[in-house]
N, C-alpha and C positions, 0 to 999 in steps of 0.2 A: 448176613442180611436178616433183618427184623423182618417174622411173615408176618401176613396182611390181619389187622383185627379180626374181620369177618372168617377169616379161616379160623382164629383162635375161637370164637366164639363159638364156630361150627363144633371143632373138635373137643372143647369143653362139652357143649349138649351131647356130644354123643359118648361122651366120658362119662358123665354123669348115668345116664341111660345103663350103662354097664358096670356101673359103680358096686362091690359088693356088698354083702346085708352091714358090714359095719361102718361104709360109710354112710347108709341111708337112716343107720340109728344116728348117727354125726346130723344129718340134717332134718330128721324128726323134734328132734331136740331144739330147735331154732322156731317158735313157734312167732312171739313176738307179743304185740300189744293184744288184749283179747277182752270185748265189751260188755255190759250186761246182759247182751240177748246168745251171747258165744254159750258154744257145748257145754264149758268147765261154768258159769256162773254159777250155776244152781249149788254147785261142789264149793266155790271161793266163799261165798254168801254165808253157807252153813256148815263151815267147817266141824264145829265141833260135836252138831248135831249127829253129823253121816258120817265122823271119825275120820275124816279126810287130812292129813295135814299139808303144810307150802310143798309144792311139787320142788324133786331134789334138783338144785342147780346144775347144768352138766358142762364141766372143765374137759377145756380143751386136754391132750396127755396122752403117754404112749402107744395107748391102744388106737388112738387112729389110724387109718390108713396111711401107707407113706405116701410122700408126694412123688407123682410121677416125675422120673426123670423128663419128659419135654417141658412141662412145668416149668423143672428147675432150669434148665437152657432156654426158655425163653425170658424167666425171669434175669437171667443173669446177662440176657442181651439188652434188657431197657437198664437194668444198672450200669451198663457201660456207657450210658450217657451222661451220668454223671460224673463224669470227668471235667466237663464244661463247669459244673457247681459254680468255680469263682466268675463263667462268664453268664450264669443265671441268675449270680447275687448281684449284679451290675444293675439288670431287666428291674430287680424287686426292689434295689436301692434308691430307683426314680420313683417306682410305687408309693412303695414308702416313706418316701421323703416331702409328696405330696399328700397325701390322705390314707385312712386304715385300710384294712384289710375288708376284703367282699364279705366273711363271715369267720375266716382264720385271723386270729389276732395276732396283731404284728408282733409282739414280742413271744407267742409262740413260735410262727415261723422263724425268728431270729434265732432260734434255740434249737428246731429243726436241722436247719443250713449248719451250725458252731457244728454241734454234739457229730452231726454226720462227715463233716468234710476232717475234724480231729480224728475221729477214730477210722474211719475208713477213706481216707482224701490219699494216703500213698500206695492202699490196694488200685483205686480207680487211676488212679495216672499212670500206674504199669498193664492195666489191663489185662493182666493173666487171666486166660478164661479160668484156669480149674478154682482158683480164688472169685472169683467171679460168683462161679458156681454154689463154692460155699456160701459164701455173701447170699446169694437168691436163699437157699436150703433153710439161711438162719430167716429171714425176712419170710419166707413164706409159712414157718412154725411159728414169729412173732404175731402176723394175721392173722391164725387159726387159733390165738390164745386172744380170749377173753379182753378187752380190757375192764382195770379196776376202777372203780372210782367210790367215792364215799364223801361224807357231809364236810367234812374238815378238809378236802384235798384243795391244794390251793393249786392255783392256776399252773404254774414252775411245775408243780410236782404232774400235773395232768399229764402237757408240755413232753416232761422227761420221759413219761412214762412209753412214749410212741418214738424215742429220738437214742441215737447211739444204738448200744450194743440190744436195742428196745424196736429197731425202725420195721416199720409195717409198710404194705404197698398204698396206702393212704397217702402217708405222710410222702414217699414219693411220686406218687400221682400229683399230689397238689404242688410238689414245688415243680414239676414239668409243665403241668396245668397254666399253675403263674406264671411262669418267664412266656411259655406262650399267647396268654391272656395278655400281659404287659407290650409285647412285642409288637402283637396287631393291633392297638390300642396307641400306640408311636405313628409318628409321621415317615414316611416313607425315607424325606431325607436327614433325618435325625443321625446326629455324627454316631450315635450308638451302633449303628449299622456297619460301621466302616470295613471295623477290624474281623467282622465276618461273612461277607459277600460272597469271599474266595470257599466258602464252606456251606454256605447256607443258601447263596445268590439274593436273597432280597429277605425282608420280614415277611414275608405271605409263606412262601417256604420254610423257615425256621418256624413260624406258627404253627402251622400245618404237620411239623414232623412232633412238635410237644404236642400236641392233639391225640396224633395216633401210637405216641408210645404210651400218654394217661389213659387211653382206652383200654390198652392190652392190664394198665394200673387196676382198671376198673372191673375186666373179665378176671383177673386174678383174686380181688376181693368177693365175684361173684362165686369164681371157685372156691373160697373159703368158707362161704357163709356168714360173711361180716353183715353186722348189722349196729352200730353205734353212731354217735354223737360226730365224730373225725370221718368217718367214712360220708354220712349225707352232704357236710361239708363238702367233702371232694366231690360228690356226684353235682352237688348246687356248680361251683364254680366249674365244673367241666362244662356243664350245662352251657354255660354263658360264653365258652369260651367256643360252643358248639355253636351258640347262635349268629356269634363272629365273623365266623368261618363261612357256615353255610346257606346262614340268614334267618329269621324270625318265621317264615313260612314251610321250612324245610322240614320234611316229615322228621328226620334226628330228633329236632331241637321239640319236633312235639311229641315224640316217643321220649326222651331223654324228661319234659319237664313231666310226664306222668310215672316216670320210673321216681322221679325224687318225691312227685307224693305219694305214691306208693309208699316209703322206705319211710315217709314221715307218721303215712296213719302206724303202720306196723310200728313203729317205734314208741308210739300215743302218744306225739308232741302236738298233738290238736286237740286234747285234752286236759292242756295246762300245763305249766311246767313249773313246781315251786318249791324253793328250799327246803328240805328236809333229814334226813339220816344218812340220804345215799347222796343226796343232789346236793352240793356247795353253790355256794351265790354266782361265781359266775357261769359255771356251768346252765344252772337255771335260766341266768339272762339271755346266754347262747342259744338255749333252746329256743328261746321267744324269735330270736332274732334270726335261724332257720326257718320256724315258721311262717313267721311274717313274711320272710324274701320269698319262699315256696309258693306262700297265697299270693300275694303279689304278682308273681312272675307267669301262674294259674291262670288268672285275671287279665293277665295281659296278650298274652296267646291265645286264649280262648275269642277274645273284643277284636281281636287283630285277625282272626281267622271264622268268626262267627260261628264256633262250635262250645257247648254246653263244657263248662268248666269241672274241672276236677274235685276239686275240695270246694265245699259249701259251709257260710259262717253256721249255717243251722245246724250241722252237726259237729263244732268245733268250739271252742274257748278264748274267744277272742282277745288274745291277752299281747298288750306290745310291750315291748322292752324298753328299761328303762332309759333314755336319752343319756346314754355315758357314752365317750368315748374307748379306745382300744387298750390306751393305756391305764383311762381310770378304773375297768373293768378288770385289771392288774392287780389294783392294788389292795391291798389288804389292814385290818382291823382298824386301829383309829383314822386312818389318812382314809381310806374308804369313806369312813362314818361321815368325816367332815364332807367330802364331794356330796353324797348323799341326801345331807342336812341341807343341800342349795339346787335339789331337784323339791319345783312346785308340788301341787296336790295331782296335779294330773303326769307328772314323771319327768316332765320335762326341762330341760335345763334353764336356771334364770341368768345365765350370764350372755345369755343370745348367739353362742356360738354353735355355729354348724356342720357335725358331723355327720358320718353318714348315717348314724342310726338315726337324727332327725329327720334325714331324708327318709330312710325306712317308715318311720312313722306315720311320715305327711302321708307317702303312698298306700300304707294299710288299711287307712281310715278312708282312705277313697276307694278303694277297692272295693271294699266292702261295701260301696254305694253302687259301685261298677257291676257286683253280682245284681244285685237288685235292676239296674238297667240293662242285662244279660238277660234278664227271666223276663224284662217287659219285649225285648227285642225277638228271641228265640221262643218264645215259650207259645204254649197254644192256648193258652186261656186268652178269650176276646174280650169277654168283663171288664169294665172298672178300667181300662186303661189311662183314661184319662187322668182317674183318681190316684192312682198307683206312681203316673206321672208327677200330678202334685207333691204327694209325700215323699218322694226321693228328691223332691227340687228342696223342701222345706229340709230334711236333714242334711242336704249341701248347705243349707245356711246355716242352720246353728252349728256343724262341723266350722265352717269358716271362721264364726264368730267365737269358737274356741280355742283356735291357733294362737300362741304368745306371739307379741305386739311386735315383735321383730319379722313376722311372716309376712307381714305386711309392708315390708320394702319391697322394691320394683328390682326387677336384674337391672334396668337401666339404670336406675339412682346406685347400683351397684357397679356396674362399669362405667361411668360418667363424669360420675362423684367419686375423689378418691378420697374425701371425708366421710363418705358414707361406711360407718361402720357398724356389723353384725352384734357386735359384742367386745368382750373385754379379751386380748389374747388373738389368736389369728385362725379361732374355729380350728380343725383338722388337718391343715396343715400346717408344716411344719416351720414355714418362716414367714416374712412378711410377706417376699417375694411371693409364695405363691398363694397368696391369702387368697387375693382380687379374683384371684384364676378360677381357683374352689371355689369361693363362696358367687361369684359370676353364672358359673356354671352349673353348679346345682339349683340355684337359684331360677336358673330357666328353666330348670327339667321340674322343679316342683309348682311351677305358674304354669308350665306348659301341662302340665300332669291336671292339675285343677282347670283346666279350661278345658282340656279336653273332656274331663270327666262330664261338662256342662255340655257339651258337641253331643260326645255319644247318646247322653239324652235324647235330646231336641231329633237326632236322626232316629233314634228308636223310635222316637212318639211319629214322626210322620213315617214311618215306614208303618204303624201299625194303624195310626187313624186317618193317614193323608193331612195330616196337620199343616200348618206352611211354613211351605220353603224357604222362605225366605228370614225367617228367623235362625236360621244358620246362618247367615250372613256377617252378621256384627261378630259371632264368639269364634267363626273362622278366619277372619281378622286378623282379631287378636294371636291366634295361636301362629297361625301362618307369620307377622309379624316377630311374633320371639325367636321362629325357628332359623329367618332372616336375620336376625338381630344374632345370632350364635353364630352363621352361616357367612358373615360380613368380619368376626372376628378370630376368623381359622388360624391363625397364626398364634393370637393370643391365647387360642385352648388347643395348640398343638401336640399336647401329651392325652389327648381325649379324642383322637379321631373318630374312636367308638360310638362317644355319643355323639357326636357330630351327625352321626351317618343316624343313629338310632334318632334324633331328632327328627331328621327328612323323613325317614323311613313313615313312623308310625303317626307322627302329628302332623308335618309338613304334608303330603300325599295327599290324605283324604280332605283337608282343608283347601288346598289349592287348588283340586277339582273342582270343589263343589262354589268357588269364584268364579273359575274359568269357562262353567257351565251357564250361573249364573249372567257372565260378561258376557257370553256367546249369546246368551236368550234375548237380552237387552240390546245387542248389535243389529241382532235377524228382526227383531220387533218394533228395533226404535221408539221403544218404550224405555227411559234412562232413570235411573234412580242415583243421582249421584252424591246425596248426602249419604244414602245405604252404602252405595258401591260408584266409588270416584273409578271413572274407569281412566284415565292415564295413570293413578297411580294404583290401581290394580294391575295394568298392564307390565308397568316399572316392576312392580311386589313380582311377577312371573316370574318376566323373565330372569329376573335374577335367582327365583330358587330356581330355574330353568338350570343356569349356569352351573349352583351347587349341586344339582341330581349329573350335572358331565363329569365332577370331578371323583365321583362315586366310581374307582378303578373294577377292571373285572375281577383282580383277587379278592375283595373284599364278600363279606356271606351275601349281602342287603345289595350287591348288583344289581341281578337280575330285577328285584321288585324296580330300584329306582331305573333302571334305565328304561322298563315299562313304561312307567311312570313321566319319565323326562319323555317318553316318543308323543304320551297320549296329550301331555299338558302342550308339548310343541304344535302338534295337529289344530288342538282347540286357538293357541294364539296364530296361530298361520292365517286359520281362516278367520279369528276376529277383523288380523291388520290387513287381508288381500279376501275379501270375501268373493263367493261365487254367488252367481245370479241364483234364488229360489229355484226348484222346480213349476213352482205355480203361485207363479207371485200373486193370484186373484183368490189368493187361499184367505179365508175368514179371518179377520183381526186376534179374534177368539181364541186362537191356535195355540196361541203366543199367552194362553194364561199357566200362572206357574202352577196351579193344579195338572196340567194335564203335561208335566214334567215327571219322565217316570226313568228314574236310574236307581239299582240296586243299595239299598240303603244297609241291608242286614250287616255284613261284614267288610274292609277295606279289600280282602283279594278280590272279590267277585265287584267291588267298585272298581279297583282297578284295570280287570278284565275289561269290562265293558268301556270303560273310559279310554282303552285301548280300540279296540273293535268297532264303536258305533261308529258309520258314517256319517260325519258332520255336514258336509255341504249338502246332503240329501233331503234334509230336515227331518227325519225319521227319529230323531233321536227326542222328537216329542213326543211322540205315537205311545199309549200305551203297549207293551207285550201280549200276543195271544192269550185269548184266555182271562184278562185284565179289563174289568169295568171301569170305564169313565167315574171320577170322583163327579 
């Protein structure tokens, strides 16, 4: 039996703790990225001044300490899972066969999975623990050694460098990671499931078990001391495979995305990342392309839970990667050159097709709008709001007005139109078949991304000036609308449950409240604005994401928030269509102005709370909060 991560993690800290003086020189030596203002500057700066030279590199090698025997037995009980390999390449074969990899490129991991199941595919199907054991021993001295890299290393050779008689607990984290990640990310009745029900019982379970043996992947790397390019990979996608699981509010998933920027300042990939003697091209690009998903993902947990984000562009290098795909990122000298030679001046691909690093891209550049709407929202300066307001609206536009000309198709001219084409080729996946699906689908999550980005605003500014309410209206609409429009084609993006759910989750929620609130105001006031807010086909827009927040099963991470979510939005249509008599129907006209409309604007958990909690039929939920002056 596999013990429990949190034991592992216990008994590591307390390993470490008694660790003796030579493995404490082993991690003295692990310093990492170090700034202008750090201890050693003064020493880097003037080196030849103070007769200082490069501090000596320290190679991993004999003189370490051995690895503990529980170590090796533990390690050698999550290698026994891969036995399954050929039913894990099944999980990545759909992955891959639709679009690239989250940050691991696919024809890495193809080289991964070959080089591992070749040499070691008939120790793991006999399962001899003492083989086993060896297996972990050689794996956990591949971790503790260094990996190389340098300006000339091409992609294969990086690749190699972590695979076969090379493999690190990285490299098996992430392919446990994947199959899990892929798994929960399937439809429930997906024939993929069949042939392992009798062993796994469902995909939430088979999820849930890669999960917690890429954890034990992860406390192993932390016993190592890894610190590289492969390893924040494996922490990024574990990440997401944690948010999955146990949802986008779940303290993990916000402990987990501050470990990965942790591991990225320490690394200085917020500092730039550009070709040079050590750094080969794609490596570089990779870097960008960790970073970017990091800040991103930063920005998104922070807006989603109202707390001060992690990484800040002000002290980082805002640099995005260039719009290539997984495989062109592969490729090497003239055939490179030529891909190259047909990225614009801004990076971007001119042949209109959409991978995922366009997606990556559209979101960076919005983010980076979303911090600046973080600091008008959370921040304590009263100042200038309004003006702070304007200039974030004004670089939404010129961002907008620099997207290439293909950004500007609709998802619906995308699923409606099957003339409607992206570009030359079928974008990032890999046939026609799944063109419509991709480019569909991404397509809403980057319309949905940019309108929300215009939401968060608009509620920031009335949360800080009382501005009005009712200018959320039109861009909640909108968003609410696409989330429907994904929500009505479940079948059609049934290899994307994922964002299905992340759809409702983060966009869908907070928009459909602030309708439903809106609808209710209008019902109790008899004051109707139906060019703003048609209310039968607001009422129609509910219920139906009503419907999608029931189909949000209990396995899934984003439960709990939506079935919150589905109780509070029910309550509000309940009492729109079967209202209850006022308490004082002789109450002032006045009551009913949307100034004096007051619900938690700062973050969606604490909207959600309350949209859960206020008593609707009581009419209190107009009332200012104690403590709260009348606008």
């Amino acid at each position: 039996m596999i013990p429990t991560p949190s034991d592992d993690r216990l008994t590591s800290s307390r390993a470490s703790l008694a660790s003796p003086d030579g493995s404490m020189s082993f991690r003295e030596g692990k310093v990492g990225f170090l700034g202008p203002t750090s201890y050693s500057a003064i020493f880097s700066e003037n080196p030849i001044s103070l007769g200082v030279g490069e501090p000596d590199e320290i190679e991993d090698g004999p003189d370490l300490t051995p690895i503990p025997p529980e170590k090796i037995e533990q390690g050698a009980r999550i290698l026994a899972l891969l036995r399954d390999i050929p039913l894990y390449e099944k999980f990545t074969q759909r992955w891959f066969d639709l679009c690239d990899g989250i940050l691991i490129m696919q024809p890495a991991y193809r080289i991964w999975i070959d080089d591992l199941w070749a040499e070691f595919g008939r120790l793991l199907l006999e399962g001899n623990m003492d083989q086993l054991r060896n297996l972990s021993e050689l794996v956990w001295r591949n971790t503790r050694t260094p990996m190389k890299v340098h300006g000339q290393m091409t992609p294969r050779e990086w690749a190699k460098s972590a695979s076969g008689r090379n493999l690190r607990w990285e490299v098996v984290g992430v392919i446990l990671t994947l199959a899990g990640l892929i798994a929960i990310n399937l439809s429930s009745w997906d024939a993929i499931f069949d042939n392992i029900r009798d062993r796994f019982i469902d995909r939430g379970t088979f999820a849930e078990r890669m999960r917690k043996a890429s954890e034990f992947c992860l406390c192993f790397c932390y016993d190592a001391e890894v610190l590289n390019d492969l390893y924040v990979c494996f922490m990024y996608e574990d990440l997401v495979l944690v948010e999955c699981l146990k949802g986008d509010a779940h303290y993990s998933a916000w402990q987990r995305t501050g470990e990965v920027c942790d591991a990225i300042v320490a690394m200085g990939l917020h500092q730039g990342n550009k070709v040079n003697a050590e750094t080969p091209f794609f490596l570089a690009e990779l870097r960008k392309k960790i970073f970017i998903s990091a800040y991103g993902r930063d920005k998104q947990v922070a807006t989603f839970l109202g707390r001060p984000p992690r990484l800040s562009y002000r002290y980082c290098k805002m640099e995005a990667p260039l719009d290539l795909s997984d495989d062109q990122l592969w490729l090497q000298g003239p055939e490179l050159d030529v891909v190259l030679s047909q990225l614009d001046s801004n990076g971007w691909n001119t042949s209109g097709n959409l991978c995922r690093t366009t997606w990556l891209r559209v979101w960076f550049q919005h983010c980076r709008m979303r911090e600046d709407i973080l600091e008008v929202a959370l921040g304590s300066d009263e100042e200038d709001v309004s003006y702070k307001g304007e200039q974030i609206q004004l670089k939404l536009q010129r961002l907008h007005a620099s997207y290439p000309a293909f950004m500007s198709i609709t998802p619906e001219e995308v699923l409606n139109n099957s003339e409607v084409q992206l570009g030359n080729g079928f974008g990032f996946a890999r046939s026609e078949k799944n063109m419509r699906q991709l480019n569909s689908l991404f397509m809403i999550c980057i319309h949905a991304g940019i309108y929300h980005t215009d939401f968060l605003l608009q509620r920031a500014m009335i949360n800080r000036r009382n501005a009005g309410y009712k200018e959320l209206i039109p861009i909640s609409r909108k968003i609410l609308k696409l989330v429907l429009l994904a929500q009505t084609r479940r079948d059609f993006f049934r290899d994307f449950q994922g964002d299905l759910i992340y759809l409702c989750t983060v966009h869908g929620l907070p928009t459909a409240g602030v309708l439903a609130i809106e609808l209710l105001k209008q019902e109790q006031s008899r004051q109707y604005t139906p060019d703003l807010l048609p209310r039968s086909e607001t009422i129609q827009d509910l219920s139906v994401f009503i419907s999608a927040l029931a189909t949000v099963s209990p396995g899934e991470g984003n439960y709990y928030i939506c079935n919150q979510g589905r109780r509070a939005l029910k309550r509000v249509l309940d009492q729109i269509l079967s209202p209850q008599p006022p308490p004082n129907p002789a109450s002032d006209q006045t009551a009913f102005d949307e100034m004096n409309l007051y619900f938690p604007t700062a973050n969606d958990a604490d909207f959600l709370q309350w949209l859960e909690n206020v008593e609707w039929d009581k009419g209190n939920w107009m009332n200012p909060p104690p403590g709260q002056a009348q606008a």
